[in-house]
MARTI-715914 format. One line per 2 residues: number of its first residue (from 1); for each residue x, z, y of C-alpha. Coordinates in steps of 0.001 Angstrom, whole numbers. Example, Ala and Ser with C-alpha at 12.3 -4.5 7.8 and 13.67 -1.06 7.14 Angstrom:
! MARTI-715914
1	12300 7800 -4500; 13670 7140 -1060 .
//
This chain:
! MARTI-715914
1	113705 187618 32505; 114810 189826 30213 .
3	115043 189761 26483; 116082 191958 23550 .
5	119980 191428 22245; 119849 190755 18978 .
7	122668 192813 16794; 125018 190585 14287 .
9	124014 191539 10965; 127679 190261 9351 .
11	129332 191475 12201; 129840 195185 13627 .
13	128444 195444 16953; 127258 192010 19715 .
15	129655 190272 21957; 130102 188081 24799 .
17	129513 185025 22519; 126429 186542 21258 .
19	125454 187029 24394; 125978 183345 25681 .
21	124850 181781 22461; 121202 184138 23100 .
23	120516 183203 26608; 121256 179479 25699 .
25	118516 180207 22827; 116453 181794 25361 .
27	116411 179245 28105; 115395 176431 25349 .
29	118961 175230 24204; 118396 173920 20120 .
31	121748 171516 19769; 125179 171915 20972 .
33	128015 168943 20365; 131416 169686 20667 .
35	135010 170671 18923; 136107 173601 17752 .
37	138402 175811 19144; 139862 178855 18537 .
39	138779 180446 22235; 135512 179710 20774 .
41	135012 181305 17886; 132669 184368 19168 .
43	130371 181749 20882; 130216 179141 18009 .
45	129473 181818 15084; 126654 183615 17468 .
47	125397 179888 18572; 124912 179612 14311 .
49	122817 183041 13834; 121257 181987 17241 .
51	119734 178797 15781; 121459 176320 18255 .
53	122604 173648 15747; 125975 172650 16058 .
55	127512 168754 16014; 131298 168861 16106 .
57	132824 165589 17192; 136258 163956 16992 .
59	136960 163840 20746; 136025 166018 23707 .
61	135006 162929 25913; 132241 162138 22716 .
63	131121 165577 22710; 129542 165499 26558 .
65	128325 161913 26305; 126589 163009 23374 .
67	124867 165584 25464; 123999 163109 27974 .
69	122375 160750 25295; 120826 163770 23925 .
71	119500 164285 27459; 117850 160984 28086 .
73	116061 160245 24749; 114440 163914 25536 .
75	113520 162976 28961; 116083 164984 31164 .
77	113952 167544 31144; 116583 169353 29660 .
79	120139 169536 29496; 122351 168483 26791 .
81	124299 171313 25644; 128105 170500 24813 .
83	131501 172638 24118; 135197 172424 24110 .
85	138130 175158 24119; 140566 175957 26705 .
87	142657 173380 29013; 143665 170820 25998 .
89	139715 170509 25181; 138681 170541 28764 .
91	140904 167999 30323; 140242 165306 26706 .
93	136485 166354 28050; 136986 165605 31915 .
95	135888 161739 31643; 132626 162956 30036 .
97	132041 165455 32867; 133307 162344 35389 .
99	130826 159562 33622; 127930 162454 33775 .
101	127937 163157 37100; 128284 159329 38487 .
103	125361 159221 36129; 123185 161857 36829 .
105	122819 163558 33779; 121893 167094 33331 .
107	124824 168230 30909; 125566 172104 30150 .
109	129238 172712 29341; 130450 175509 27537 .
111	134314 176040 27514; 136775 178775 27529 .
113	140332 179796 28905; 143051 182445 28354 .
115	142269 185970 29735; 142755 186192 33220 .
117	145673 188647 32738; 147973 186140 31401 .
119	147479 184183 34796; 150505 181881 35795 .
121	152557 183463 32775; 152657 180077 31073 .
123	149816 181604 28384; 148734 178705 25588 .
125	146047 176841 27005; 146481 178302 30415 .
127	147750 176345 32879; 144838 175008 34883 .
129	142717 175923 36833; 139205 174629 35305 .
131	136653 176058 37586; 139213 174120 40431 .
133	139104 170808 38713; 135690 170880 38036 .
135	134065 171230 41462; 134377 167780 42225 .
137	132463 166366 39069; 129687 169287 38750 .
139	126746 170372 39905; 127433 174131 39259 .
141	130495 175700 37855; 131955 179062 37406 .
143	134290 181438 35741; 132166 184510 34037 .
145	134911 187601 34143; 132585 190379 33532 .
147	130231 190183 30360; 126948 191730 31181 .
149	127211 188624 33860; 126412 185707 31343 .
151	122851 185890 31389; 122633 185899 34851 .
153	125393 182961 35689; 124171 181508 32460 .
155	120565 180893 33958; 122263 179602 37070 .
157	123922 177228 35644; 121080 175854 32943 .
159	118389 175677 36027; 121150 173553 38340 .
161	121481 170349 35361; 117849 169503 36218 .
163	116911 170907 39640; 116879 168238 42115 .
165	119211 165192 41323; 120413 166060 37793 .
167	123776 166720 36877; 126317 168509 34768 .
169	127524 172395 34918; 130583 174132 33456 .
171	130764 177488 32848; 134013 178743 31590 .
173	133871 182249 29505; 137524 183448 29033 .
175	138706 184327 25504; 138580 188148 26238 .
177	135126 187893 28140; 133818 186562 24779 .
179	134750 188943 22325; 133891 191890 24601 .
181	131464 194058 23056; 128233 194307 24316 .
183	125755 197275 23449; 122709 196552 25805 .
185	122538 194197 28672; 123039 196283 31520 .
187	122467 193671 34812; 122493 190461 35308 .
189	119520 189310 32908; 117875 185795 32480 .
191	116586 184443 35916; 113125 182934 35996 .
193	112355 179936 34773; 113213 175948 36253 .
195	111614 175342 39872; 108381 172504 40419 .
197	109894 169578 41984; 108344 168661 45280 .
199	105269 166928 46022; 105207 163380 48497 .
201	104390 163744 51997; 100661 162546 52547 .
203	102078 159979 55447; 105023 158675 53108 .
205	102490 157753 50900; 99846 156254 53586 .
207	102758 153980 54653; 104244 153190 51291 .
209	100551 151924 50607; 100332 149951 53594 .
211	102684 148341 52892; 101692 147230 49006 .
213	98540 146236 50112; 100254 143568 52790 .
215	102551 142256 49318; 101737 139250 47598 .
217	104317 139830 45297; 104855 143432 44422 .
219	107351 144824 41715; 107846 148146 40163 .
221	111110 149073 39316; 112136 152678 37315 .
223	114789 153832 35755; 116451 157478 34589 .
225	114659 159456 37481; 111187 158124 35769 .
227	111951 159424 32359; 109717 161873 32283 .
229	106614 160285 33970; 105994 157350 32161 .
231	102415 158115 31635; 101695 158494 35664 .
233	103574 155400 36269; 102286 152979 33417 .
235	98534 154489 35262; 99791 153585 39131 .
237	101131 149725 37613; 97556 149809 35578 .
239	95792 150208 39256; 97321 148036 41219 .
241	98232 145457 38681; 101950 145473 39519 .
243	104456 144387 37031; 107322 147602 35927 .
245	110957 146341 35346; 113683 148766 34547 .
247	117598 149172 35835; 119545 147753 33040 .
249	120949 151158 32868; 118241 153356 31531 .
251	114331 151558 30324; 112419 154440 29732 .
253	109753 154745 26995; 107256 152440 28145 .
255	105771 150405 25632; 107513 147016 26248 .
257	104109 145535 24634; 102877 146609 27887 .
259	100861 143449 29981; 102596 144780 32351 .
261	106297 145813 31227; 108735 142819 32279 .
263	111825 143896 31033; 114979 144529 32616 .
265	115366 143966 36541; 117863 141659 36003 .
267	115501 139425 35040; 114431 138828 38490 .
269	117350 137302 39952; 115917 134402 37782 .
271	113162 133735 40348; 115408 132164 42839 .
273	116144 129603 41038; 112396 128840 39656 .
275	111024 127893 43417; 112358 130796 45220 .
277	109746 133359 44878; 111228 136782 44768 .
279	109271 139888 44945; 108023 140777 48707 .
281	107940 144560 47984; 109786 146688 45806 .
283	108869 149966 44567; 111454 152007 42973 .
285	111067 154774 41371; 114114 157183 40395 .
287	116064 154217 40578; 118984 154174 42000 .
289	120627 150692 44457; 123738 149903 43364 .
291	125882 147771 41630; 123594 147878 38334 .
293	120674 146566 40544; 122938 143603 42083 .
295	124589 145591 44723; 124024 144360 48696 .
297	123576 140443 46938; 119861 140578 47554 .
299	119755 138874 43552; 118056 141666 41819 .
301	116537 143830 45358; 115938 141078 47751 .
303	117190 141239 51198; 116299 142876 53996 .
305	113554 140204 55833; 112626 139351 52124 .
307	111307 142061 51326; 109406 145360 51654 .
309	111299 148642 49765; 109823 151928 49181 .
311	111899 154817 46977; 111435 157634 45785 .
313	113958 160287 44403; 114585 163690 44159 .
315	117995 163524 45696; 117300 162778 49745 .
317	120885 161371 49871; 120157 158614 47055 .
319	117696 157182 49690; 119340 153970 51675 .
321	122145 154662 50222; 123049 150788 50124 .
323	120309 148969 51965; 117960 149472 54381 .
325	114718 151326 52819; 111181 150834 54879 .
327	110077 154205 53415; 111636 156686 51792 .
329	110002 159640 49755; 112245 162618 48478 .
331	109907 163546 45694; 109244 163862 41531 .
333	108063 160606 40785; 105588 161629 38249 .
335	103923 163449 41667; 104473 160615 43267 .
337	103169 157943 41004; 99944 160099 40829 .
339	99391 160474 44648; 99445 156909 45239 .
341	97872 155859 42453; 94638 158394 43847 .
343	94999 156821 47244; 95266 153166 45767 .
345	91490 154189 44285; 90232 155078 47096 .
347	91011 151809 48441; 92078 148977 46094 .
349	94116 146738 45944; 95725 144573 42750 .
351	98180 142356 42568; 97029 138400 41526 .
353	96794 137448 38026; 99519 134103 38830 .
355	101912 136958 40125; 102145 138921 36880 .
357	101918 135766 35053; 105333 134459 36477 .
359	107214 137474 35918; 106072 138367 32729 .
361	107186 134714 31681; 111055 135998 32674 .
363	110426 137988 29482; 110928 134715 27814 .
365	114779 133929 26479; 114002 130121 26860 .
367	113415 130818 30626; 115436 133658 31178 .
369	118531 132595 29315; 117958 128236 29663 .
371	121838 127572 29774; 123026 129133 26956 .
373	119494 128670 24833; 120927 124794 25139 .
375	124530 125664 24146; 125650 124752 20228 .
377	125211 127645 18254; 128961 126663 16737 .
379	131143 125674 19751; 133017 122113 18906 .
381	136210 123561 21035; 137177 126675 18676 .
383	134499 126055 15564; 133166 129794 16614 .
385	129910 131330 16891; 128264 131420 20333 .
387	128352 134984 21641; 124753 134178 23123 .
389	123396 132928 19683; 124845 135473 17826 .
391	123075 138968 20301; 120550 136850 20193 .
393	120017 136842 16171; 121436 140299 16129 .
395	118668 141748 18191; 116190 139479 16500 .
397	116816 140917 13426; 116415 144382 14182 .
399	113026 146725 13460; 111297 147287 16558 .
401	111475 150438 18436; 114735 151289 17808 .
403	117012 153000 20570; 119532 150413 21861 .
405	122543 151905 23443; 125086 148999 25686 .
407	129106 148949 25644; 131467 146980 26447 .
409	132190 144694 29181; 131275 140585 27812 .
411	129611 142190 24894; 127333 143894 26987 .
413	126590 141113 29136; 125354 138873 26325 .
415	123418 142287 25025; 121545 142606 28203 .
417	120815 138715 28476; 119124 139280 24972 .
419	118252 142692 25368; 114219 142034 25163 .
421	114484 140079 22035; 115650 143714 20236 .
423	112282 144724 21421; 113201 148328 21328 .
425	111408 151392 22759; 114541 152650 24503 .
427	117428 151001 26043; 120899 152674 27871 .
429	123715 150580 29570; 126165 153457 28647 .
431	129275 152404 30705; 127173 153625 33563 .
433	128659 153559 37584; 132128 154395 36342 .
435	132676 151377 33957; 133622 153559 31729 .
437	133977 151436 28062; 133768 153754 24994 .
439	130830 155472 26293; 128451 154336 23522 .
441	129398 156384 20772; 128739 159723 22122 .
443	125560 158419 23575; 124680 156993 20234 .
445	125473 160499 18332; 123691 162182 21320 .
447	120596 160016 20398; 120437 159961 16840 .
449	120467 163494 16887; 117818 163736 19509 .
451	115307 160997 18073; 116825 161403 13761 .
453	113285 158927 12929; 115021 156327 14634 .
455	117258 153419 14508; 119881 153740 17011 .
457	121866 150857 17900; 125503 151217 19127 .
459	126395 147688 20950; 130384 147362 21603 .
461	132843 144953 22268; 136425 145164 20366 .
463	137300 146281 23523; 135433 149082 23728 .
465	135032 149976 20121; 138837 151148 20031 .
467	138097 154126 22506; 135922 156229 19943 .
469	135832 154551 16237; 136807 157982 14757 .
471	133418 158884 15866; 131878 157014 12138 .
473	132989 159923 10599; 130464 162362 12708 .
475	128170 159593 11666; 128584 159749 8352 .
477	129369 163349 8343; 125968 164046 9171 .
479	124113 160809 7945; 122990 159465 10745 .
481	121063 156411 11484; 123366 154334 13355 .
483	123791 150814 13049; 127282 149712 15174 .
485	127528 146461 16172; 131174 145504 17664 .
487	130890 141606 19142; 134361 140525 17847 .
489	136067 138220 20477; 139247 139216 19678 .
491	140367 139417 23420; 139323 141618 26788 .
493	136595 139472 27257; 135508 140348 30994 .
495	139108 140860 31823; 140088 137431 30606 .
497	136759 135470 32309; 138236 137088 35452 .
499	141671 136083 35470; 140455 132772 34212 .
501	138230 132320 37666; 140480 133255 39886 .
503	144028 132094 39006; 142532 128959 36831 .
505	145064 126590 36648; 147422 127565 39703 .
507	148610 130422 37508; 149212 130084 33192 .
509	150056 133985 32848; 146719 135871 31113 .
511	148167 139489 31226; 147051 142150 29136 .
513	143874 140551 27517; 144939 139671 24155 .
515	143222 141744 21110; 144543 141907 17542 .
517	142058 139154 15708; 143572 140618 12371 .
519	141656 143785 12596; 138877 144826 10061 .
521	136468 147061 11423; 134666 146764 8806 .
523	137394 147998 6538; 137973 150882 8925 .
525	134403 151838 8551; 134542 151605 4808 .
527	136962 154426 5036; 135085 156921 6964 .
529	132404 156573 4672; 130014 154151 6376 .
531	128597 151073 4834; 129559 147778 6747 .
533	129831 143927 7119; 131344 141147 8373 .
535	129712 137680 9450; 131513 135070 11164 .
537	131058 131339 10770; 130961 129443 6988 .
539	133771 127175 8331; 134221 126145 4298 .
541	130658 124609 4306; 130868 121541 5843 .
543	126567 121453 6228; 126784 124264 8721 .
545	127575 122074 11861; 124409 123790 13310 .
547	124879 127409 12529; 122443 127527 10522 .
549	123673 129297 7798; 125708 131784 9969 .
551	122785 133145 11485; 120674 133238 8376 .
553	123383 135301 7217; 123552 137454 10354 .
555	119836 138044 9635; 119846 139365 6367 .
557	123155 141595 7001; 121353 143042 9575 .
559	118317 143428 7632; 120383 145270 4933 .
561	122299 147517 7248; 119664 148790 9346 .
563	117127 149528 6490; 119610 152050 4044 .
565	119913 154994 4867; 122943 156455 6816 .
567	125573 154577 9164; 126507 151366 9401 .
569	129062 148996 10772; 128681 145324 11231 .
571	132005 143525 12488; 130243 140136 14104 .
573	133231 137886 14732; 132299 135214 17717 .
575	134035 132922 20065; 135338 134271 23369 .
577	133809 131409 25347; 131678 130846 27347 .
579	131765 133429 29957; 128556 135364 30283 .
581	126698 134506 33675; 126858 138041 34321 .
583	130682 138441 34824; 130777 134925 36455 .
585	128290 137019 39689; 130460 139819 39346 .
587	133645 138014 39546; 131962 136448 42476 .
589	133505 132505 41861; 133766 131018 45031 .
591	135502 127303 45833; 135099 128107 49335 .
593	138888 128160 50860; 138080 130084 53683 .
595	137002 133174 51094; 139194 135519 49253 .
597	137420 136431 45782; 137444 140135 45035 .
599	136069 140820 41692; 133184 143527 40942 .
601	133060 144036 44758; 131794 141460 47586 .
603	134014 138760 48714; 135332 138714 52133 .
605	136210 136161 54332; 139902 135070 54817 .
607	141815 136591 58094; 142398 133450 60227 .
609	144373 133823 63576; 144855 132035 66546 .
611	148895 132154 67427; 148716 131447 70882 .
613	148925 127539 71672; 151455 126063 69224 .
615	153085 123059 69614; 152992 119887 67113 .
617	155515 117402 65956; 155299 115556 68946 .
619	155397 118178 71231; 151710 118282 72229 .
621	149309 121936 72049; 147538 122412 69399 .
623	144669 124887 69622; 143226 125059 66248 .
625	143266 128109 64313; 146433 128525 62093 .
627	146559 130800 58930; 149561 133887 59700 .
629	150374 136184 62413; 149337 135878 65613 .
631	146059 137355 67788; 142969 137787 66665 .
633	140911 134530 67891 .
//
């Protein structure tokens, strides 16, 4: 595809930069987030004539997980665009690139280098290898030496974030490359356009069906890979009355005042313990197994002899990756979703009334969240706000159909626990399969830029918030609405809960969990020009043994923050107890002596030997099984 190079009209004659910053134009790039640098400079002051608005950042890592959040509020249909200069930028942006792969999301990374003629000459900015480093953590990525080559690696590159599994790219553009002048593009134009995605396999979907039909007590369960058919799924769950849940990690736009919409998968763990009836087929749909769908437990997927599991995905490999799947269907799900919603009306079949009933009730804090509903919103040990009560007022407080991005470890816990109460039209767990904690601020930026009607949300723990705090001053740099909300515990909250379950009382030492409580984040957003708040409890109001107060408080501070214009900060001090359920199942607890507890992972059973035939105090055999060395028995 080609298309005419546009002359400078400031500058003397095109250059590489123009040409990069024209084909991103061309292929449908309109934002780019990232820090300056000066191996830049030709591509950022082209990318400004070119129309491609630019977002600079305070960190690297912020500027591709603000592409990614870009990405996912559009649909990842198409990539975010990000930048960063040569070696120093590129390895502060290497965790972004690292998150975004384990993630999925189709990212477009634009750096540079020092000309390939200063090559192992110790040149500024020159020592490694970036195409090298890269492979590992990319889709695509490449090093463009020759200039009339951009449109053509360029194109490459863009078509690779969203064919198939999404991903990121990095092309790398060497300083000299980029101010090359350019007079005409001799090769290497724009390749055609993005690739359909495949169809489903008539038989996948004959058996998939077969299988539904058989269910009593069918789910529907979507997540990033359904972003962008939300209108053929919401029509397949309309035909065969089947509730939709979403990974915690990505919601998608469906209307959560959907009859059908149930929230967050994690919600169905819940059945268990309400009579035992868990879902007898599952349906997911660019949704991934995993540890943010309860791993191999069988809490959240049940297990294998429970139920029936059909998936669908783009990426082949994603299929059984962690559990047995009865079908499997390498496919778009939006072609998907409409094939078997034709073949369920050709024969139908719908789900009963009781079934959708029963799950739609998890919706329901009182059921979903009975413990902690019963918990004093003012704990008597500490004379601090509940963590639960607190979310829980937080997100009650909020307009609806705002964007809700997750951080943080405990924080994000009690934020997913509450998470339907926010009622919002969007919701990301940002820490994603790395774990990675600061995540939320780029994601935020990324989707306040992407969605600028909205309210967008930005959920941390202390923890967390220390990553990327310098990030309020992009915020408030460009005004934009984001309200962050940092769940003051004043410790590593997940950290602690684990050290707390496993070493208990046999061991006093609590290393490395201890936070400053001194610290006012709501002074430190003060000074990068964002409005902010503090509540914590009225402990000088001896009435407000119930809370009362404190979250009446919460509730208008809220109210106030999210309704001005701009960003703002709320620093919501609570009590670092209880432990949210959710780290107590990843911890995995366990009082069984025969187990070894290995947190985040399953727990294995402890090595037990048989040492021969020992002898006892009195000189008899003794065949048990004896802890130590020995053989195997």
């Amino acid at each position: 595809m080609a298309f005419p190079l546009k002359q400078p009209k400031t500058r003397q004659t095109a250059c590489g930069g123009d040409l990069l910053a024209q084909s991103l134009a061309h292929l449908g790039a309109t934002t780019a987030f990232g820090l300056h640098g000066g191996h830049l400079d030709p591509f950022l002051v082209a990318a400004v004539e070119a129309d491609i608005k630019l977002i600079d950042v305070r960190h690297e890592t912020v500027a591709v997980q603000a592409a990614e959040g870009w990405a996912k509020v559009k649909g990842n249909i198409v990539p975010g665009v990000c930048f960063f200069t040569a070696n120093s930028g590129f390895a502060n942006a290497y965790p972004g690139l690292c998150t975004a792969f384990a993630d999925r999301s189709p990212v477009f990374c634009v750096t540079s280098s020092a000309p390939p003629r200063d090559a192992h000459t110790n040149a500024l900015q020159g020592f490694h290898d970036q195409v090298t480093l890269s492979k590992p953590v990319t889709k695509f990525c490449y090093q463009i030496t020759e200039v009339s080559e951009i449109p053509r690696i360029v194109s490459l590159a863009w078509r690779a974030t969203t064919s198939g599994a999404p991903g990121p790219v990095l092309v790398d553009i060497p300083i000299d490359v980029l101010s090359t002048p350019v007079e005409s593009i001799s090769s290497g134009g724009l390749l055609s356009g993005l690739s359909l995605n495949p169809a489903p396999h008539p038989e996948a979907i004959e058996k998939a069906l077969g299988l539904w039909k058989n269910a009593k007590r069918p789910v529907i369960i979507v997540s990033t890979g359904a972003a962008s058919a939300v209108e053929n799924v919401t029509k397949l769950a309309e035909a065969t009355n089947t509730p939709i849940f979403h990974s915690p990690k990505y919601s998608t736009s469906i209307k959560r005042s959907h009859s059908l919409f149930g929230g967050s998968a994690t919600q169905l763990a819940v059945l268990r313990y309400l009579g035992g009836q868990v879902p007898d087929f599952v349906l997911l749909l660019g949704a991934r197994t995993g540890f943010l769908m309860g791993g191999r437990s069988g809490g959240i997927i049940p297990n294998e002899g429970e139920a029936s599991v059909v998936q669908v995905d783009l990426d082949g490999g994603e299929i059984g990756r962690s559990r047995t799947i009865d079908v499997g269907i390498v496919a778009d799900v939006g072609q998907a979703a409409d094939a078997m919603t034709a073949a369920a009306s050709k024969s139908p079949f719908k789900a009963a009334d009781e079934w959708v009933e029963k799950t739609m009730g998890l919706k329901s804090s009182a059921v979903a969240s009975a413990p902690n509903e019963k918990e004093p919103v003012i704990l008597l040990e500490n004379n601090r706000l509940h963590p639960y009560h607190a979310v829980k007022k937080l997100f009650q407080s909020l307009p609806e159909d705002s964007v809700v991005c997750v951080d943080g470890g405990e924080a994000g816990g009690w934020a997913l626990q509450c998470l339907n109460e926010a009622r919002p039209r969007l919701s990301m767990v940002t820490t994603g399969y790395l774990g990675c904690l600061g995540n939320g601020w780029g994601y935020s930026l990324g989707a306040a830029v992407a969605s600028p009607d909205s309210l967008v949300v930005n959920l941390q723990g202390d923890g967390s918030a220390g990553f990327h705090i310098g990030e309020l001053d992009t915020y408030a740099k460009y005004d934009l609405n984001i309200l962050t909300v940092i769940v003051n515990n004043a410790v590593w909250g997940m950290s602690l809960a684990g050290q707390e379950i496993i070493y208990g009382d046999k061991t006093p030492q609590r290393p490395c969990i201890a936070m400053n409580p001194k610290v006012k984040y709501e002074v430190v957003a003060q000074g990068f020009g964002c409005l902010s708040a503090v509540v914590d409890v009225h402990r000088d109001d001896s009435s407000e043994s119930d809370g009362s107060k404190t979250l009446e408080s919460l509730k208008q501070t809220v109210g106030s923050l999210s309704s001005s214009k701009g960003p703002g900060l709320l620093n919501l001090n609570v009590s670092d107890v209880p432990y949210q359920a959710t780290t107590k199942a990843m911890v995995g607890q366990s009082d069984d002596p025969n187990i070894i507890v290995i947190p985040y992972y399953d727990n294995v059973p402890k090595p037990y030997y048989k040492a021969g035939t020992p002898k006892t105090a009195n000189g008899k055999a003794d065949d048990s099984f004896v802890e130590g060395h020995g053989t195997i028995g």
